[in-house]
C-alpha positions as CSV (number, residue, x, y, z in Angstrom):
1,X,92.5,159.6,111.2
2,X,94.3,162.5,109.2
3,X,96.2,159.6,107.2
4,X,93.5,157.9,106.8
5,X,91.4,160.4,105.3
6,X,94.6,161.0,102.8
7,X,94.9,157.8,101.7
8,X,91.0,157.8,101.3
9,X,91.8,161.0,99.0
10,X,94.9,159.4,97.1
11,X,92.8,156.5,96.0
12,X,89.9,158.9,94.6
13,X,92.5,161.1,92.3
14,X,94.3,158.2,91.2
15,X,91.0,156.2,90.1
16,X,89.9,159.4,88.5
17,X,92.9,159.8,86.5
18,X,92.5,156.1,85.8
19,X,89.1,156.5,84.8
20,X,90.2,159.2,82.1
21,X,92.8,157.3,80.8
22,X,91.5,153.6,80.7
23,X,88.9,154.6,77.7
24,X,92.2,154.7,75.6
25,X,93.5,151.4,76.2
26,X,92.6,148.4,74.6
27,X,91.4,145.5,75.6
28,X,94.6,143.7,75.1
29,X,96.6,146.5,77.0
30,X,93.5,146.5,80.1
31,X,94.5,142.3,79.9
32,X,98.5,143.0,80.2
33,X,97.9,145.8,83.0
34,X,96.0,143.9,84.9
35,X,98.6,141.0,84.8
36,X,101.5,142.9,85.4
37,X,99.6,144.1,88.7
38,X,98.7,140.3,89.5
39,X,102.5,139.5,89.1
40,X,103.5,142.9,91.3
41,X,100.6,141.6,94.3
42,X,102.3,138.4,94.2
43,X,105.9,139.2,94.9
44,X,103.9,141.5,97.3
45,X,102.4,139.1,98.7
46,X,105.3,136.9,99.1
47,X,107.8,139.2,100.9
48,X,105.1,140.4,103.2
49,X,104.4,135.9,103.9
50,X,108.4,135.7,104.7
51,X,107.8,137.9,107.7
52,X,106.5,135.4,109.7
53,X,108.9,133.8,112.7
54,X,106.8,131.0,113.1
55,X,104.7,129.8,109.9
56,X,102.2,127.8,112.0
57,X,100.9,130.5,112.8
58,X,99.6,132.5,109.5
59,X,98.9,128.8,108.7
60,X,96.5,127.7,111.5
61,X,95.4,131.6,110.9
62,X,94.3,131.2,107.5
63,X,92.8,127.4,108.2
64,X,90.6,129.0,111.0
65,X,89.8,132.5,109.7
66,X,88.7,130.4,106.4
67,X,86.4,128.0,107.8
68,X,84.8,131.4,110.1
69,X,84.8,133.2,106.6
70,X,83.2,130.4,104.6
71,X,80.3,130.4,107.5
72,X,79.6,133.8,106.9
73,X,80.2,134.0,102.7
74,X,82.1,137.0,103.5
75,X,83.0,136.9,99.8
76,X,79.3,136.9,98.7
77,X,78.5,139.4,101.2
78,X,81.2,142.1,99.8
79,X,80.6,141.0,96.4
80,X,76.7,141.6,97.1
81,X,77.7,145.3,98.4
82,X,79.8,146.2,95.6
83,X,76.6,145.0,93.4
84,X,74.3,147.2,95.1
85,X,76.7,150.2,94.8
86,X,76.8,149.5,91.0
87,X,73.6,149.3,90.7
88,X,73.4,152.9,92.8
89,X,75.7,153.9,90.3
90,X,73.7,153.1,87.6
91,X,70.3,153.9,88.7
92,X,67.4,152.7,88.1
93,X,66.6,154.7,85.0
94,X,66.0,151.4,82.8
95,X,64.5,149.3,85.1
96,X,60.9,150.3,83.1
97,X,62.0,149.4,79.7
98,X,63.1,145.9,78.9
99,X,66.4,145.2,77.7
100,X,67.2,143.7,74.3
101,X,69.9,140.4,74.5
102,X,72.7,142.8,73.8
103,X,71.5,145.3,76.2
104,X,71.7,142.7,79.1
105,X,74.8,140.9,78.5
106,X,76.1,145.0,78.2
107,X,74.5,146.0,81.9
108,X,75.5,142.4,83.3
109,X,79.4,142.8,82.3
110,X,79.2,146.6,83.5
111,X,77.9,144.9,86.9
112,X,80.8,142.5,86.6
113,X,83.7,145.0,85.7
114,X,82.5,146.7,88.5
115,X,82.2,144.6,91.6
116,X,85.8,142.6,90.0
117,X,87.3,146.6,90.3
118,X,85.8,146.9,94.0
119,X,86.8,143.6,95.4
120,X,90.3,143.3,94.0
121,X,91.5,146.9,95.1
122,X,89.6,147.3,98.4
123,X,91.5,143.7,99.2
124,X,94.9,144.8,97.6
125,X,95.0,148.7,99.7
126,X,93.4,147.1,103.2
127,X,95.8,144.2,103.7
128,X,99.3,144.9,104.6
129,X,101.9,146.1,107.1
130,X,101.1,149.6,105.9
131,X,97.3,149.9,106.4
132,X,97.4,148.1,109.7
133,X,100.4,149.6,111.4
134,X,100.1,153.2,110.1
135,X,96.6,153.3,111.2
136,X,97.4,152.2,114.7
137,X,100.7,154.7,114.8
138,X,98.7,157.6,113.6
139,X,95.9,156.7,116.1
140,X,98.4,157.1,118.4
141,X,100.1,160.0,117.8
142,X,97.8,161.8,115.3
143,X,100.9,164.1,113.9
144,X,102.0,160.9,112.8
145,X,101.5,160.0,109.7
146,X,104.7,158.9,107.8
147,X,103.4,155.1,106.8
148,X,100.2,156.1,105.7
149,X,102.0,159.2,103.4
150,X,104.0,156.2,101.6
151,X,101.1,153.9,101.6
152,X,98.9,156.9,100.5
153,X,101.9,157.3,97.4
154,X,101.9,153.8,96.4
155,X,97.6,153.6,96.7
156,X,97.9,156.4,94.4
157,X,99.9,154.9,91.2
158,X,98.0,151.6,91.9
159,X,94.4,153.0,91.7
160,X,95.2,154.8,88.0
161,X,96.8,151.3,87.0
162,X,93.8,149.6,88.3
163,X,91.1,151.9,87.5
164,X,92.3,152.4,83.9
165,X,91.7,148.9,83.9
166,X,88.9,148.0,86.3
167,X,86.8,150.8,86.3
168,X,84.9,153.1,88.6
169,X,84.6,150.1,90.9
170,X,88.4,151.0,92.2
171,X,87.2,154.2,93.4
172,X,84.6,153.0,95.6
173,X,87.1,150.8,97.2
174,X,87.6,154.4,99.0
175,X,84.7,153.0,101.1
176,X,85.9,149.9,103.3
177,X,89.5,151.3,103.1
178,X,88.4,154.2,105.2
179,X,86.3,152.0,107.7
180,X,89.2,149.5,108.2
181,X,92.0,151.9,108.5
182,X,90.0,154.2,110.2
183,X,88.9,151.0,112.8
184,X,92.5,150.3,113.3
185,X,93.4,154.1,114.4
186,X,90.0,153.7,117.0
187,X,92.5,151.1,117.9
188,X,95.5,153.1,118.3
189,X,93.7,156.0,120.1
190,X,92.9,153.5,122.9
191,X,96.1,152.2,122.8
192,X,97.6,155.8,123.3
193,X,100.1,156.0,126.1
194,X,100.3,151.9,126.8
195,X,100.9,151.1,124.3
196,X,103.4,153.6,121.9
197,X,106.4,152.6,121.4
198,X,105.6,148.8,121.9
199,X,103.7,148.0,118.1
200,X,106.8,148.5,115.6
201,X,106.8,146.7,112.5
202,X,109.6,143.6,114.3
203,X,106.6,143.1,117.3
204,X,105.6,139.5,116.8
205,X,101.7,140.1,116.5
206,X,102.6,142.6,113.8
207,X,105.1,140.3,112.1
208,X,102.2,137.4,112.1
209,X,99.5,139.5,110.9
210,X,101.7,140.5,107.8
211,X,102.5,137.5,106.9
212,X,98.9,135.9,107.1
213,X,98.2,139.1,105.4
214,X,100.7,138.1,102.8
215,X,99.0,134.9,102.0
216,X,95.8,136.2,101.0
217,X,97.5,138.9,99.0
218,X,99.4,135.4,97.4
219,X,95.6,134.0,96.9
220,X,94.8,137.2,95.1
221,X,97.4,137.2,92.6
222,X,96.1,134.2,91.7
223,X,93.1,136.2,90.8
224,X,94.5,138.6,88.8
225,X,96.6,136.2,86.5
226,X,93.7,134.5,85.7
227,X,94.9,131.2,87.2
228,X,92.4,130.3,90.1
229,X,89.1,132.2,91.2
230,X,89.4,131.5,95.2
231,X,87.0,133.4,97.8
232,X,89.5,135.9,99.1
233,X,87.1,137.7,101.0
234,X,86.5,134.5,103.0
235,X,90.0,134.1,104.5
236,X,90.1,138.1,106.1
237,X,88.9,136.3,109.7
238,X,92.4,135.1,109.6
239,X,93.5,138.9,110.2
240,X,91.9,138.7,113.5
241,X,92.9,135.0,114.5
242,X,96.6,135.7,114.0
243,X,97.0,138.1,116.5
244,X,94.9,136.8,118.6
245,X,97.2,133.3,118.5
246,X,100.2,135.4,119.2
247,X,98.6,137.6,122.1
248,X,97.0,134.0,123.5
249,X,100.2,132.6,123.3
250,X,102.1,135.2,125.3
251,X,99.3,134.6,127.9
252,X,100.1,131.0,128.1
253,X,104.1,131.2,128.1
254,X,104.2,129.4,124.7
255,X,107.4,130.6,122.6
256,X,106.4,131.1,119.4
257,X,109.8,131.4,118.0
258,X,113.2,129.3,118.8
């Protein structure tokens, strides 16, 4: 958990310094930052898709982990939690007097601003080769913590680029960040001994999950240049489907690749 809990740390400083910063920028600059991260997630997102040995599967992956995702408004669910954190942000300290026009619209892009902040970067630092396998490696071998050091670098530079831009919402993304990598080291720790050596970043179920992972990183970029509004939250089942099809097909004998 020791990279887990710096990664946690690298996200808070950088959205802090983010934070400090953003108040100088315009609004045309906030527009151009955040575009120039949508154009960095897709290439991103691209290289991690064109791991995959087999595309069917981060295809049938996303199909199914969508259809599971739209049953449970995932989306709506994160999107509600990031809400009720702004609005513990907030406080209630004006829920007594009522708010002029202005005043709402005000409080109601605030709200916005931040749940857009919490969503994108708690989506952009949980999926990826880094966060799953540097999790499970330093669950393994606790003194291990190499990916999560470069993953805790890159986090860092990100959260000021997106904070400056997003908000205090970014920080918060501190949150799921340290439940999901901190799941995946649980993961490692039981792993311990069977399984070292055996999850590098060439293993197929790693390869497949990185590349589903990929996709949705693809989906958000879409996002953040403004071109499509798709519920990425609602595709993360496919995390778990892809490699379960890998593991399922090594059961059954099926060659997944030629």
């Amino acid at each position: 958990m020791t990279g887990t809990l710096l990664n946690v740390l690298t996200i808070l400083a950088g959205s802090a310094i983010g934070i400090l910063i953003g108040s100088r920028f315009s609004t045309n600059i906030q527009q151009s930052v955040v575009t120039g991260l949508g154009l960095v997630t897709l290439v991103l997102g691209l290289q991690n898709a064109m791991q995959s040995g087999n595309i069917l599967v981060p295809l049938l992956s996303l199909a199914i982990g969508t259809i599971i995702g739209e049953w449970l408004d995932l989306d709506g669910r994160l999107k509600a939690f990031g809400g009720w954190l702004q609005g513990r942000v907030a406080g209630r300290s004006n829920t007594t007097h009522p708010d002029s026009d202005g005043q709402a619209e005000v409080r109601q892009n605030a709200r916005l601003r931040f749940i857009s902040g919490f969503v994108t970067a708690s989506l952009v630092f949980g999926i990826g080769p880094l966060a799953v396998l540097g999790s499970i490696q330093n669950g393994i071998n606790a003194a291990d913590i190499q990916l999560l050091a470069i993953k805790s670098t890159l986090d860092f530079f990100a959260s000021i680029a997106f904070a400056a831009s997003l908000g205090i919402g970014v920080a918060f993304s501190a949150l799921p960040i340290f439940v999901i990598q901190g799941s995946f080291a649980l993961v490692g720790m039981g792993l311990a001994g069977a399984a070292a050596g055996t999850l590098g970043a060439d293993a197929p179920l790693i390869r497949e999950l990185t590349a589903t992972g990929g996709l949705i990183l693809i989906g958000l970029s879409l996002i953040l240049l403004d071109i499509k509004q798709p519920r990425i939250a609602n595709m993360l089942p496919a995390l778990i489907i892809a490699p379960l099809m890998v593991i399922g097909a090594a059961w059954l004998g099926i060659a997944l690749y030629p």
